[in-house]
gemmi code that builds the backbone of each chain (N, CA, C; Angstrom):
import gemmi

chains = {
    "A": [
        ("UNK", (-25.043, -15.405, 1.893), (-23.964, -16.242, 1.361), (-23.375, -17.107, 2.466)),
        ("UNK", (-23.055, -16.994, 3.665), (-22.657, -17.308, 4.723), (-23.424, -18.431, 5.008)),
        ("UNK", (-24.464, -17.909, 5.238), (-25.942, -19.337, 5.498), (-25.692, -20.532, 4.572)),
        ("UNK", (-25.357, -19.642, 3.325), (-25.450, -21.201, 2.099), (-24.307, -21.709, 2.454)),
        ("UNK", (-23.257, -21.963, 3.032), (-22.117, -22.873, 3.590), (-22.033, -22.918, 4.644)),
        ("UNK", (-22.963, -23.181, 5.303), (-23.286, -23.571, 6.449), (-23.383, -23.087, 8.017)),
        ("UNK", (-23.530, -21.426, 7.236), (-23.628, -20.115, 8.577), (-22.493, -20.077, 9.479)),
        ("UNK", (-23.079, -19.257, 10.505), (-21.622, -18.808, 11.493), (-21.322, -20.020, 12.777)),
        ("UNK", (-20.111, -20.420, 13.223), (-20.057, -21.199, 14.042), (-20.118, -19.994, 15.141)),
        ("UNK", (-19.281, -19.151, 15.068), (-18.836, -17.526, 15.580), (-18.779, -16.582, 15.075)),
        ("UNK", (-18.733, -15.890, 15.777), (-18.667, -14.145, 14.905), (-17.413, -13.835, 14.807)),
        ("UNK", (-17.305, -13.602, 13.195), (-15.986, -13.131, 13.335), (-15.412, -11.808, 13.335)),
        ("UNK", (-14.256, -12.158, 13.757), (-13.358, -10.823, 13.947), (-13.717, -9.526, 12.982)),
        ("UNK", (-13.328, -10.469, 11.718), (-12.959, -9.614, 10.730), (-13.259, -9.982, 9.021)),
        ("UNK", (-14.298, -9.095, 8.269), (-14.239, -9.929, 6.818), (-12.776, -9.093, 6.107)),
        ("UNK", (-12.548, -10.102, 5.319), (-11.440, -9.541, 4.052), (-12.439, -9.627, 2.480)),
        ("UNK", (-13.293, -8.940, 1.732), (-13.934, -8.990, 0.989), (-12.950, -8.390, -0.071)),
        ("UNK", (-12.748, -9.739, -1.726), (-12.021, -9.449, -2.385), (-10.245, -9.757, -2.517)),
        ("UNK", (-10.346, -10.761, -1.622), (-8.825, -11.222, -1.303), (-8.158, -10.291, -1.346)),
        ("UNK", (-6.760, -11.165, -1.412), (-5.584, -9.920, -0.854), (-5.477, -8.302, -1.432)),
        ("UNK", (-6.113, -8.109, -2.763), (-6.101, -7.287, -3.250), (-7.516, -6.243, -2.567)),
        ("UNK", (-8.200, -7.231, -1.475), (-9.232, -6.666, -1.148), (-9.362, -5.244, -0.165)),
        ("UNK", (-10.380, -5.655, 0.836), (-10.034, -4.348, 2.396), (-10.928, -5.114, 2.944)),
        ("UNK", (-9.995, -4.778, 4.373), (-10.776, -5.794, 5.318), (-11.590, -4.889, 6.033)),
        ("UNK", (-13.089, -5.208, 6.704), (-13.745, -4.625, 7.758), (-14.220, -5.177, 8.666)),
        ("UNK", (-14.503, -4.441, 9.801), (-15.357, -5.452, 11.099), (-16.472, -5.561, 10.785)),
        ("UNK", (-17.074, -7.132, 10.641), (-17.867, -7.319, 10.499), (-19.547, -6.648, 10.621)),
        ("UNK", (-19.466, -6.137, 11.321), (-20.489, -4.903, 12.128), (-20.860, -3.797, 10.907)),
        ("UNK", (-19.193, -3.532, 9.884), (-19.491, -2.805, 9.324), (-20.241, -2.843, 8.216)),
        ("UNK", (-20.050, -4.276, 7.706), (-20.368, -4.156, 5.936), (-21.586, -5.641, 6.477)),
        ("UNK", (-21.852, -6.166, 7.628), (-22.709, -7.560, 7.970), (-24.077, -6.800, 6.867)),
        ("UNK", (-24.619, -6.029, 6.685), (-26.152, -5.133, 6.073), (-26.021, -4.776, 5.163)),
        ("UNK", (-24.601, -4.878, 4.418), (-24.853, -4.676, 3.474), (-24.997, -5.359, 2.410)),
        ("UNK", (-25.473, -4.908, 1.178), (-26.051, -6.051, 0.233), (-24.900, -6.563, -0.471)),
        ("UNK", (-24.453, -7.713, -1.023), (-23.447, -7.910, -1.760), (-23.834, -7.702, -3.517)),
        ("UNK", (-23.958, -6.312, -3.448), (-24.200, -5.476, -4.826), (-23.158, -4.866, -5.200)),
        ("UNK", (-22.524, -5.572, -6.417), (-20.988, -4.428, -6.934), (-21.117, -2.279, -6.042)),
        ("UNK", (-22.466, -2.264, -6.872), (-22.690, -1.061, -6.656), (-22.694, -0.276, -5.423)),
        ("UNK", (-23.542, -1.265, -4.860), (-23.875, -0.919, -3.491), (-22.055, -0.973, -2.244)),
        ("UNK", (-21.770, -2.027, -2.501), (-20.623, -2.096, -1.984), (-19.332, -0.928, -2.718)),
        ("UNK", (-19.319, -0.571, -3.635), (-18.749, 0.540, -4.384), (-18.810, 2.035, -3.268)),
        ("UNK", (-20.141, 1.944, -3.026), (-20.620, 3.703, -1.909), (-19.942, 3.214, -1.085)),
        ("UNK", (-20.080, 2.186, -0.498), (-19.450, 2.139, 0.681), (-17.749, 2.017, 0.516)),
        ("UNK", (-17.451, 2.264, -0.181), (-15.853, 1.986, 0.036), (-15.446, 1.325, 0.050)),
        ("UNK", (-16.231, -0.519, -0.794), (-15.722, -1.848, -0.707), (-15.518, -2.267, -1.818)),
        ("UNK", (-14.895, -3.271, -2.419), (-15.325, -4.094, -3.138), (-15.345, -5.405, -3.572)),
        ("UNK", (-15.986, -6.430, -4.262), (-16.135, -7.639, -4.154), (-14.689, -8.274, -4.646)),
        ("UNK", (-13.906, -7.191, -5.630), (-12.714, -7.650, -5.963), (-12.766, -8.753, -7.027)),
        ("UNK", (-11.943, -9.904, -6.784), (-11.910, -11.000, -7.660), (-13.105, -12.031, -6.996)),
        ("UNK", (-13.774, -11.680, -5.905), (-15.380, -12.522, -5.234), (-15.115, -13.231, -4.469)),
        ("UNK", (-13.487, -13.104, -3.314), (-13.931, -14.083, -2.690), (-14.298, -13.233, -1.678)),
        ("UNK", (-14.900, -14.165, -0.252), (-15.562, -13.367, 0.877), (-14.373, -14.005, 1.924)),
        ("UNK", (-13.770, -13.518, 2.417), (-12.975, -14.642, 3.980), (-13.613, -14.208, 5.262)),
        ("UNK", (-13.996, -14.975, 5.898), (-14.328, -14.600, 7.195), (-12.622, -14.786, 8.044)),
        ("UNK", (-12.783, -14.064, 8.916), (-11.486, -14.276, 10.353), (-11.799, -14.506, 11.648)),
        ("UNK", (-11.353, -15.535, 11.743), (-11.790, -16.321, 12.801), (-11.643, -14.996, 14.123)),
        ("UNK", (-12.570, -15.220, 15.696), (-12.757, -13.928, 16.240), (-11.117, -14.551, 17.152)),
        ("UNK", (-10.747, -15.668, 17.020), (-9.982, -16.488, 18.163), (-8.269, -16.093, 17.580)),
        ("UNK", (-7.733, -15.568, 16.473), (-7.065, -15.127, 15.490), (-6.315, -14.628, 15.750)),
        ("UNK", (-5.009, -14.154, 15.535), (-3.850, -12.561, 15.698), (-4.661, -11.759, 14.005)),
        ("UNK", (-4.829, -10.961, 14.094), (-5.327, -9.894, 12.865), (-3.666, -9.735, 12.252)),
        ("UNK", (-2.834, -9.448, 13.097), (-1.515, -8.803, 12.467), (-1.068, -9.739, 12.364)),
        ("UNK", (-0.768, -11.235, 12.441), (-0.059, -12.332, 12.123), (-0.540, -12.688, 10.652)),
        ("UNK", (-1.813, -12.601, 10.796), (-2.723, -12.554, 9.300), (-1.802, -11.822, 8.149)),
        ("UNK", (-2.051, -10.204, 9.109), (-1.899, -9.859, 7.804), (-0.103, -9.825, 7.393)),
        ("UNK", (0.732, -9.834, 8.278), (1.946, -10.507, 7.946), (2.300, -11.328, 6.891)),
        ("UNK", (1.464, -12.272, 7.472), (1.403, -13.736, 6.526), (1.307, -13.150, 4.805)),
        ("UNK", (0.266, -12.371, 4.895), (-0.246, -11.982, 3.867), (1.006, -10.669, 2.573)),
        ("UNK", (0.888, -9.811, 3.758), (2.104, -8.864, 2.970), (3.598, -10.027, 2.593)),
        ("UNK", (3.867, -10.761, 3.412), (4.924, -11.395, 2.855), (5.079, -12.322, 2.064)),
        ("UNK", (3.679, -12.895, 0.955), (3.192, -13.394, 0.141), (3.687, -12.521, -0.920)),
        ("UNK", (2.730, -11.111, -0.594), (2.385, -10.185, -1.744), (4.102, -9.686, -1.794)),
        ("UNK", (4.375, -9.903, -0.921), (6.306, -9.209, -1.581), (7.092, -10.303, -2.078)),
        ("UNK", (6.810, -11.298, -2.131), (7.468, -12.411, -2.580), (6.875, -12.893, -4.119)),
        ("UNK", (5.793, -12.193, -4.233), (4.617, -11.783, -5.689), (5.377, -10.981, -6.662)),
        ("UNK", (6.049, -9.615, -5.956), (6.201, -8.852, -6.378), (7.069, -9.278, -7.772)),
        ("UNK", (7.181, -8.870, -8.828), (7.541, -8.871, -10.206), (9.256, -8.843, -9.763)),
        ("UNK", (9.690, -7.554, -8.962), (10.895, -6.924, -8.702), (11.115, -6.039, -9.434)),
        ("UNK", (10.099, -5.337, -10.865), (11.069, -4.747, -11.521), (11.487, -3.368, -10.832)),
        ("UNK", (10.016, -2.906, -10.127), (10.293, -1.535, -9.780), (10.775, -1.440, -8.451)),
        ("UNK", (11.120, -0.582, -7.964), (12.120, -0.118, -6.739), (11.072, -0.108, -5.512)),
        ("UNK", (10.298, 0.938, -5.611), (9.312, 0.946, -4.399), (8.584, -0.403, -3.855)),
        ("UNK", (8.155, -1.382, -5.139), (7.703, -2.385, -4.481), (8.496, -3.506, -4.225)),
        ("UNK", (9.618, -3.587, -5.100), (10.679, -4.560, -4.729), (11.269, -4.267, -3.623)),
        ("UNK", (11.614, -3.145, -3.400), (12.199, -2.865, -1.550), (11.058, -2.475, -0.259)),
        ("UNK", (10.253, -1.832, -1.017), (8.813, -1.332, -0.215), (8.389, -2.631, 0.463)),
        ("UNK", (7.690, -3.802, -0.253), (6.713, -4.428, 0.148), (7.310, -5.377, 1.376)),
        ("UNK", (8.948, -5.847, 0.688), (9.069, -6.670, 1.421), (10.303, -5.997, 2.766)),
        ("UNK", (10.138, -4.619, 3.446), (10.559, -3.708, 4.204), (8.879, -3.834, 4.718)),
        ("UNK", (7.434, -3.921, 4.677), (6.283, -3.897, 5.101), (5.849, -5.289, 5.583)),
        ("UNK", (6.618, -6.128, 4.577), (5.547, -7.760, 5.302), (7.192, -7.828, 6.685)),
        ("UNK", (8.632, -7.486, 6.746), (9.317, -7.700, 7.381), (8.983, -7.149, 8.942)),
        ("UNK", (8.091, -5.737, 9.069), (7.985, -4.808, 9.836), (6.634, -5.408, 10.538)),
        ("UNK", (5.923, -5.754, 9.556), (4.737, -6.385, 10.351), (4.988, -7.985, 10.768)),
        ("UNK", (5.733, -8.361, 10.437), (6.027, -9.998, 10.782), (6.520, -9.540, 12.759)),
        ("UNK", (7.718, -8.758, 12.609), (7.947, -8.250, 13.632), (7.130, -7.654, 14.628)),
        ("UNK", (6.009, -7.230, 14.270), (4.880, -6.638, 15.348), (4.172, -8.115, 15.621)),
        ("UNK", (4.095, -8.879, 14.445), (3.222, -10.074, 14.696), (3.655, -11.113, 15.740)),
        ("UNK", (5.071, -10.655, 16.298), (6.062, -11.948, 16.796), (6.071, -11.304, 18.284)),
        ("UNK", (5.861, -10.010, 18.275), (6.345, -9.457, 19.432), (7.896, -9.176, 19.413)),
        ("UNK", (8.410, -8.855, 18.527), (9.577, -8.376, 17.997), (10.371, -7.100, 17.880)),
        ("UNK", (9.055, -6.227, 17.746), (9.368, -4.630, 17.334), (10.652, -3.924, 17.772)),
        ("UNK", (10.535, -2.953, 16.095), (11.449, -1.818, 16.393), (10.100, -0.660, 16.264)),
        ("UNK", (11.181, -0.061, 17.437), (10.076, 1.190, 17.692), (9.205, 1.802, 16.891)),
        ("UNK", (9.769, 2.102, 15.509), (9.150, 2.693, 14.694), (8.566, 1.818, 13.772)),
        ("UNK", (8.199, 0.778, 14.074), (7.966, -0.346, 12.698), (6.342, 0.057, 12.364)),
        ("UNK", (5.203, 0.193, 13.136), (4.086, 0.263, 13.133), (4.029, 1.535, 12.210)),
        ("UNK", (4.850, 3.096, 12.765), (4.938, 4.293, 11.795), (5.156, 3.588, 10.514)),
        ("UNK", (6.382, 3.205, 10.600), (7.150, 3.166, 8.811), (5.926, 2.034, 8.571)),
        ("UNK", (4.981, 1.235, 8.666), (4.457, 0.423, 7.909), (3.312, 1.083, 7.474)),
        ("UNK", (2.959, 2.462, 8.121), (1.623, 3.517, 7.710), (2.573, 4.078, 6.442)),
        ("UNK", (3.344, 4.486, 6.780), (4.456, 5.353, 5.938), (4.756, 5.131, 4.886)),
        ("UNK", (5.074, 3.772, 4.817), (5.273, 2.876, 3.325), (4.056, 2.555, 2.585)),
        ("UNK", (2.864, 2.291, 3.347), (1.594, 1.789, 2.294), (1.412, 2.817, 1.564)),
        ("UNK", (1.436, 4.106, 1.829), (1.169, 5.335, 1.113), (2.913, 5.436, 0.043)),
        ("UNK", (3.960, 4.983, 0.548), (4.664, 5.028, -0.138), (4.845, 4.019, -1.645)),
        ("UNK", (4.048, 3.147, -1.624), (4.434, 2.211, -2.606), (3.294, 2.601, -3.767)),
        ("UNK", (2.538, 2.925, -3.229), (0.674, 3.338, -3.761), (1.329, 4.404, -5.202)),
        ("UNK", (1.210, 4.163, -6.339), (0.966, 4.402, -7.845), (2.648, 5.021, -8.081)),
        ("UNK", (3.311, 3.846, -7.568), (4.537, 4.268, -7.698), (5.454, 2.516, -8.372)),
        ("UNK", (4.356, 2.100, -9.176), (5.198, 0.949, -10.202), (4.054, 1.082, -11.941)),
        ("UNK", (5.294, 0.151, -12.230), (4.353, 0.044, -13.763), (3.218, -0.217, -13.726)),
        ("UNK", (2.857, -1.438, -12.648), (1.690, -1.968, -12.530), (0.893, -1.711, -11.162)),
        ("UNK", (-0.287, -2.252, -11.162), (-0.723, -1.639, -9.730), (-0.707, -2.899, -8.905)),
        ("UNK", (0.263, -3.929, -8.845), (0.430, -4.420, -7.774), (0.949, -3.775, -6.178)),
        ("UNK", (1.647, -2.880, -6.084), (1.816, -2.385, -4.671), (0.772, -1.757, -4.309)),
        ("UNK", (0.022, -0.922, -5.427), (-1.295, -0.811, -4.948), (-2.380, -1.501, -4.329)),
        ("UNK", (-2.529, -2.550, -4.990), (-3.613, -3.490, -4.373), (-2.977, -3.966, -3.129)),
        ("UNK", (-1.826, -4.061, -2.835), (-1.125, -4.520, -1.707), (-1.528, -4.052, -0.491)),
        ("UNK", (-1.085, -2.136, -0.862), (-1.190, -0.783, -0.108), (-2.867, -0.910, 0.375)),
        ("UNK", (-3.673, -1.116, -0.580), (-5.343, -0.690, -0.108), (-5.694, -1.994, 0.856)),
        ("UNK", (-5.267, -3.606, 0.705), (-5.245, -4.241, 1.714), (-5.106, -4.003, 3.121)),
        ("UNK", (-3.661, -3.493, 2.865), (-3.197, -3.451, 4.421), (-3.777, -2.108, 4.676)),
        ("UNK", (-4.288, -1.147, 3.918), (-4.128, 0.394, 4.845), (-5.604, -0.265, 5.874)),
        ("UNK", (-6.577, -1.042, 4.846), (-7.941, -1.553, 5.149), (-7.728, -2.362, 6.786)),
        ("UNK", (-6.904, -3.100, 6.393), (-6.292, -3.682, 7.708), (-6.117, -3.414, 9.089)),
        ("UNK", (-4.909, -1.926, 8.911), (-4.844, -1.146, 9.832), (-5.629, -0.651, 10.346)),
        ("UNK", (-6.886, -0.416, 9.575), (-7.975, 0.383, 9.784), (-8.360, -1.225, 10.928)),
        ("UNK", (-8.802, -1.646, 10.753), (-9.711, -2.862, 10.486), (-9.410, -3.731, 12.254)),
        ("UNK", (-8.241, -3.849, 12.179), (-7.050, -4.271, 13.739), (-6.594, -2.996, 14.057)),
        ("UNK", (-6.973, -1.965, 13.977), (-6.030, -1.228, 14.637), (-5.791, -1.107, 15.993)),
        ("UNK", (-6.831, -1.439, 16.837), (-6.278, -1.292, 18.357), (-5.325, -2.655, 18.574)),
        ("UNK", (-5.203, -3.926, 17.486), (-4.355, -5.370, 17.422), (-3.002, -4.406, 17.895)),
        ("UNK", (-3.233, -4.009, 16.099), (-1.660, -3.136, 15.852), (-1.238, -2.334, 16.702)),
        ("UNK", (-1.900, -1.580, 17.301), (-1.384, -0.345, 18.246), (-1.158, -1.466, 19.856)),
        ("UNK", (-1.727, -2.334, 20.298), (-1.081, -3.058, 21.426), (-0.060, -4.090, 21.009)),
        ("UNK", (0.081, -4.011, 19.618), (1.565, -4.993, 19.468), (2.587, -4.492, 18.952)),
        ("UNK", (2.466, -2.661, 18.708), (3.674, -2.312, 18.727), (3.535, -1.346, 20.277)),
        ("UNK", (2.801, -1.278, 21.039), (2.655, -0.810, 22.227), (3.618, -1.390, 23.214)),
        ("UNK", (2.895, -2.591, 23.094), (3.042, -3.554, 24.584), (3.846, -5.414, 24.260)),
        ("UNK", (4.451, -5.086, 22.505), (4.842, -6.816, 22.147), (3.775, -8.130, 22.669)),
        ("UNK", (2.298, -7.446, 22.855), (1.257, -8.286, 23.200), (0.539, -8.388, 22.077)),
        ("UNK", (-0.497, -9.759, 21.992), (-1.739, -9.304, 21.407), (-2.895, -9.722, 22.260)),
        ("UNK", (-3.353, -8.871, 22.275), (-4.511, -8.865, 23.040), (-5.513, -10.138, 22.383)),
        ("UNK", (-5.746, -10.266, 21.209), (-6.631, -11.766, 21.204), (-6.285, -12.993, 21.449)),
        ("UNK", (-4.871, -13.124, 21.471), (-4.500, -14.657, 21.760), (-4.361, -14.554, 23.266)),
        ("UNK", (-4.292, -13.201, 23.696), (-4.120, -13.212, 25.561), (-5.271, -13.543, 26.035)),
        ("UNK", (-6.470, -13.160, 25.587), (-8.105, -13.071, 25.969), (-8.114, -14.294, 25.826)),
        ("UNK", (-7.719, -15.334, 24.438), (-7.746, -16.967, 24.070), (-7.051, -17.986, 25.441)),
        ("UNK", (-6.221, -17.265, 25.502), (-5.343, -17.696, 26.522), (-6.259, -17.978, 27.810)),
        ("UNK", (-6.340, -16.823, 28.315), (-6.903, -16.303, 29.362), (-8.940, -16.949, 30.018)),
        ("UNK", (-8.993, -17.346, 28.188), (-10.979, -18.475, 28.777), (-10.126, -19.788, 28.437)),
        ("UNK", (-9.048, -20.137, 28.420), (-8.502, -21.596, 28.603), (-8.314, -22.054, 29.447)),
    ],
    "B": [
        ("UNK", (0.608, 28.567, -13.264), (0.872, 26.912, -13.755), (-0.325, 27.308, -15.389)),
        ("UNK", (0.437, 27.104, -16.542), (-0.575, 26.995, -17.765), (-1.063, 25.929, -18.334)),
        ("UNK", (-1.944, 25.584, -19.220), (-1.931, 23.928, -19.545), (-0.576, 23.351, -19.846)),
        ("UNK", (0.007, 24.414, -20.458), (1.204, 24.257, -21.567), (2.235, 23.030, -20.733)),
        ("UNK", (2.444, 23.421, -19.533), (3.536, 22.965, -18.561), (3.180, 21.626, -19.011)),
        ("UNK", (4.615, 20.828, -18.664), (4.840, 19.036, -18.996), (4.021, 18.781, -17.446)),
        ("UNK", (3.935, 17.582, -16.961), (4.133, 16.397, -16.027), (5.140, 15.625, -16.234)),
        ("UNK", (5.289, 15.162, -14.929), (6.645, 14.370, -15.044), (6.574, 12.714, -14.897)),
        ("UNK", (6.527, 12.244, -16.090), (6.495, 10.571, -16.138), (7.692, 9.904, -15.712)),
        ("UNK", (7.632, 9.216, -14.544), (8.934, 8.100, -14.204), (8.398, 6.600, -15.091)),
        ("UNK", (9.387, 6.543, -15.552), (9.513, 4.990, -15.768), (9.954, 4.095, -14.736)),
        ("UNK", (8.868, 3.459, -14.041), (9.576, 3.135, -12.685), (10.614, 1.493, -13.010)),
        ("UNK", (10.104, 1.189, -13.847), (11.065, -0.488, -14.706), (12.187, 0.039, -14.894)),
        ("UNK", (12.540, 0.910, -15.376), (14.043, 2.085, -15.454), (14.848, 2.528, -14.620)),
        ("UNK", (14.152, 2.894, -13.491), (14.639, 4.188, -12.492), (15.460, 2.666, -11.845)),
        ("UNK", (16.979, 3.233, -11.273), (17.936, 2.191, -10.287), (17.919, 3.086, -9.386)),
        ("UNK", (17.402, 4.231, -8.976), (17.783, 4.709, -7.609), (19.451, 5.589, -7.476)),
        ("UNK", (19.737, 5.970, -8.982), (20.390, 6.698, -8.755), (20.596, 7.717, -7.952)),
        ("UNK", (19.333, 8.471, -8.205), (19.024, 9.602, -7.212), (19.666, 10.980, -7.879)),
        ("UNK", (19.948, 10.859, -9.179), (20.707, 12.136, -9.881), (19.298, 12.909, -10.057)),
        ("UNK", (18.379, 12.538, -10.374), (16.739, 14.157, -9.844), (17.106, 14.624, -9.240)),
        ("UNK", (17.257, 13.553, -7.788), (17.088, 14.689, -6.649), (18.451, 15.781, -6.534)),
        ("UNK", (19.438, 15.596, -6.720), (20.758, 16.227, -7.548), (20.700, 17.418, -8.117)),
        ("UNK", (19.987, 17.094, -9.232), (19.899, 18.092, -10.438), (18.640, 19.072, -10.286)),
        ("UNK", (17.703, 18.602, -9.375), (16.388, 19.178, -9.679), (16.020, 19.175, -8.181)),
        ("UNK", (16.585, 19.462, -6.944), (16.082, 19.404, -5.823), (14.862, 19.986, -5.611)),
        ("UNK", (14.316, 20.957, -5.784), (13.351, 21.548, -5.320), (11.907, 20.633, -6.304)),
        ("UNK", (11.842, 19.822, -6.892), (11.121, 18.958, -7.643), (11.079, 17.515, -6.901)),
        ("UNK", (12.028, 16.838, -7.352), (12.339, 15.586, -6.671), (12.445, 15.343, -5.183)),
        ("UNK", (12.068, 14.543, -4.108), (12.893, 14.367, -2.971), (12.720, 12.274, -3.160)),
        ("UNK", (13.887, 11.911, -2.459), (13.888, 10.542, -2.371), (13.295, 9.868, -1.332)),
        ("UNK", (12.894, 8.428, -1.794), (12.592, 7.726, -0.645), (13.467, 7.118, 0.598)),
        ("UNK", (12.691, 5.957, 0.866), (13.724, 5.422, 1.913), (14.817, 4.444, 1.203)),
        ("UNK", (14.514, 4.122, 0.100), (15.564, 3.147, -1.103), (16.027, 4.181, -2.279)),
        ("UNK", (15.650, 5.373, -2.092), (16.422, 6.077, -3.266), (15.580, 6.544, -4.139)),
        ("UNK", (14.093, 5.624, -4.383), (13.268, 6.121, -5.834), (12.980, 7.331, -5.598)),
        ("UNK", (12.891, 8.180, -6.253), (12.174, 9.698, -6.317), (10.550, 9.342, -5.906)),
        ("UNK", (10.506, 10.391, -5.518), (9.325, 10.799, -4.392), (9.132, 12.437, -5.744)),
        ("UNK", (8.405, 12.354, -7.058), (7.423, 13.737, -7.232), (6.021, 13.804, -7.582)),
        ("UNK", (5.410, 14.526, -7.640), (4.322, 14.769, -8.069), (3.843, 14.602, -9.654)),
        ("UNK", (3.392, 13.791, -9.917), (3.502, 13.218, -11.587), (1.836, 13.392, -12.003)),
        ("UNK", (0.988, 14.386, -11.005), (-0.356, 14.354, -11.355), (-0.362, 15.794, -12.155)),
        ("UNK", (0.193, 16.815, -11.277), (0.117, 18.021, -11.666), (1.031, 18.387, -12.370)),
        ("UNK", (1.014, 19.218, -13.254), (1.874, 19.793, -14.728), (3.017, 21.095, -13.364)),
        ("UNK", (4.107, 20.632, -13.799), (5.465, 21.163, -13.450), (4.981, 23.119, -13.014)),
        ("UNK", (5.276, 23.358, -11.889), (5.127, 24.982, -12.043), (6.297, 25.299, -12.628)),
        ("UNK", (5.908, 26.897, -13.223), (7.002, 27.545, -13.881), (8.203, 27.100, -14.133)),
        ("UNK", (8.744, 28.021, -12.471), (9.717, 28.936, -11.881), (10.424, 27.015, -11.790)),
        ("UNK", (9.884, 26.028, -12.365), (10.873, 24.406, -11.591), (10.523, 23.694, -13.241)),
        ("UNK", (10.805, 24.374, -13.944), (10.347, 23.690, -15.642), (12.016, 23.349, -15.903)),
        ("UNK", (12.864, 24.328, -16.050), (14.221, 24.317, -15.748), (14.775, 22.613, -15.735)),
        ("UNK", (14.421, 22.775, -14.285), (14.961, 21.738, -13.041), (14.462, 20.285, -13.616)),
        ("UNK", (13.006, 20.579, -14.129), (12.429, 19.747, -14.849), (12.911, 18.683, -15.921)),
        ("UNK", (13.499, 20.306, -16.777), (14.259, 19.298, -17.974), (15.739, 18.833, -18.202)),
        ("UNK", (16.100, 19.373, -16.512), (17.511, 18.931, -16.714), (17.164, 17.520, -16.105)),
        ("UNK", (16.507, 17.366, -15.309), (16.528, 15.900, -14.714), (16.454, 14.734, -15.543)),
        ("UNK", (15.269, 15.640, -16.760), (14.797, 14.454, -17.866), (16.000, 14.248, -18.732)),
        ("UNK", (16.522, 15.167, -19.029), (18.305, 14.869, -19.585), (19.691, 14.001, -19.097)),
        ("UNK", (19.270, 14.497, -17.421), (20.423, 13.785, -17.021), (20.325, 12.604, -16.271)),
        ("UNK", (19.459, 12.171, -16.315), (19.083, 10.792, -15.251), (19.780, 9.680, -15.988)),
        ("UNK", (20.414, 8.754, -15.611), (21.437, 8.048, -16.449), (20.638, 7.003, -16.711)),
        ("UNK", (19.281, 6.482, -16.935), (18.385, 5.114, -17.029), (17.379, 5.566, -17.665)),
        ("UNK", (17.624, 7.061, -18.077), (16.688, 7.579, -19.165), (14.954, 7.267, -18.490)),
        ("UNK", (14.742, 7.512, -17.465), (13.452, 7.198, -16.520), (12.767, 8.035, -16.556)),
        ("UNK", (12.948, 9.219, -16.819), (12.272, 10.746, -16.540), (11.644, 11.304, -17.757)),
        ("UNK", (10.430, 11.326, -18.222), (10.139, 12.289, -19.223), (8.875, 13.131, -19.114)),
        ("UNK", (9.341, 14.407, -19.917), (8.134, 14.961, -19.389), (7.592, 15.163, -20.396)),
        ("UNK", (5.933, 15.295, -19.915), (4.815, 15.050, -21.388), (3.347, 16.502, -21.104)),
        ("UNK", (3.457, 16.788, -21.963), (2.308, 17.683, -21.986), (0.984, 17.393, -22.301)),
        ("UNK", (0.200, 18.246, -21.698), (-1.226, 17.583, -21.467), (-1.842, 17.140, -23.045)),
        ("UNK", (-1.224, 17.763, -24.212), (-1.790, 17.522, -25.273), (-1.885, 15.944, -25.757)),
        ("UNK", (-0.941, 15.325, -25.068), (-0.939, 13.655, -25.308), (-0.334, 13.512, -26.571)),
        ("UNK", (0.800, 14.732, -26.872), (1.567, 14.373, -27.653), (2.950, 14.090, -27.655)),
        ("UNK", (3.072, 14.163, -26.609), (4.842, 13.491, -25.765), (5.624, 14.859, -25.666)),
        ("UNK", (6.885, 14.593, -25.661), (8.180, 16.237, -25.197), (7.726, 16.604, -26.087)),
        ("UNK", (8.457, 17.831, -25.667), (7.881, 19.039, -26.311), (9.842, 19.485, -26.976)),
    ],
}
model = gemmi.Model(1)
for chain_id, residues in chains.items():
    chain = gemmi.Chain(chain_id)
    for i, (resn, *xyz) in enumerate(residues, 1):
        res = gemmi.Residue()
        res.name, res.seqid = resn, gemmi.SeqId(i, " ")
        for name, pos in zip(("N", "CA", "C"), xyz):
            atom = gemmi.Atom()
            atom.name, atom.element = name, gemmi.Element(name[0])
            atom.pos, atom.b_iso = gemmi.Position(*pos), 0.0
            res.add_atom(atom)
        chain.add_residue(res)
    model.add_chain(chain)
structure = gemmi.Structure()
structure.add_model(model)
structure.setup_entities()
């Protein structure tokens, strides 16, 4: 699929397969595999609503996904409690890791909350929210762990740093 | 735990975060970081917390709480 729009300029960071409602992986992980509902199903993926995003390797992962949770809380319906206060207490916490901002505990409470919002509304929007970002964390986690570590990110420093 | 026992359905469009569960039914309910109840709504209520159960479903003032038995025929 990649080839048919005109292949890789670079390797990227990171796919998000299935948009926001999707899970992101390093490329490395899912590059072999076939884009078969099924097949991607064993593995713990899925095509979602079909789109594919590549992430650029030159990128913040946690600015991304910032960007992203504070979409999905601004989505949110409001009716129910967990995701009307949940989501947007998660895109606020990660905006803050994304800025170099942090409160100490923001990286915990944002593990803390994805599991907290997860089959706790009428609908399964905080869910699809929750399986994004947990995918995420997974996905950046050494991003996340040096930007609530060190208020760095290590890819725009490395960007920085061959400039 | 028998089939018989309810589960406990939140209406989460309902629930304001009163927090009268966790009140009435502590050992069932605990709250979050905004107030919603935090229970277990997969597994059917043990015993010895059926009680606790149905006072919550009584007294929750947004009428959010009900409990339903596995027969899929609503309270009992």
């Amino acid at each position: 699929v990649v080839d048919l729009v005109g292949g890789l300029r670079s390797t990227p960071q990171a796919v998000l397969l299935g948009g926001y409602f999707g899970t992101w992986s390093r490329p490395e992980e899912i590059w072999d595999i076939p884009l078969d509902p099924a097949v991607q199903r064993r593995a713990g993926r899925s095509l979602g609503c079909g789109l594919i995003s590549l992430f650029e390797s030159s990128l913040c992962g946690v600015a991304r996904v910032a960007g992203i949770m504070s979409f999905l809380a601004g989505a949110s319906a409001g009716q129910c409690g967990p995701c009307q206060f949940g989501l947007p207490a998660i895109a606020a916490a990660t905006d803050r890791l994304a800025r170099g901002r942090e409160l100490s505990d923001d990286l915990d409470n944002v593990r803390r909350w994805s599991s907290l919002v997860r089959g706790r509304g009428a609908c399964a929007h905080p869910d699809g929210a929750a399986q994004q970002l947990d995918s995420a964390l997974q996905a950046f986690a050494a991003d996340f762990a040096s930007h609530q570590k060190c208020s760095r990110c290590v890819v725009l420093a490395r960007g920085a740093a061959r400039a | 735990v028998t089939e018989q026992n309810p589960t406990v359905r939140i209406d989460w469009i309902a629930c304001n975060a009163y927090g009268v569960c966790a009140l009435v039914a502590p050992d069932l309910f605990g709250l979050d970081d905004w107030g919603y109840p935090l229970v277990d709504t997969d597994q059917p209520v043990p015993d010895e917390l059926v009680r606790q159960a149905r006072r919550s479903e009584s007294r929750c003032p947004m009428l959010a709480i009900s409990l339903e038995t596995n027969s899929g025929l609503g309270r009992r």
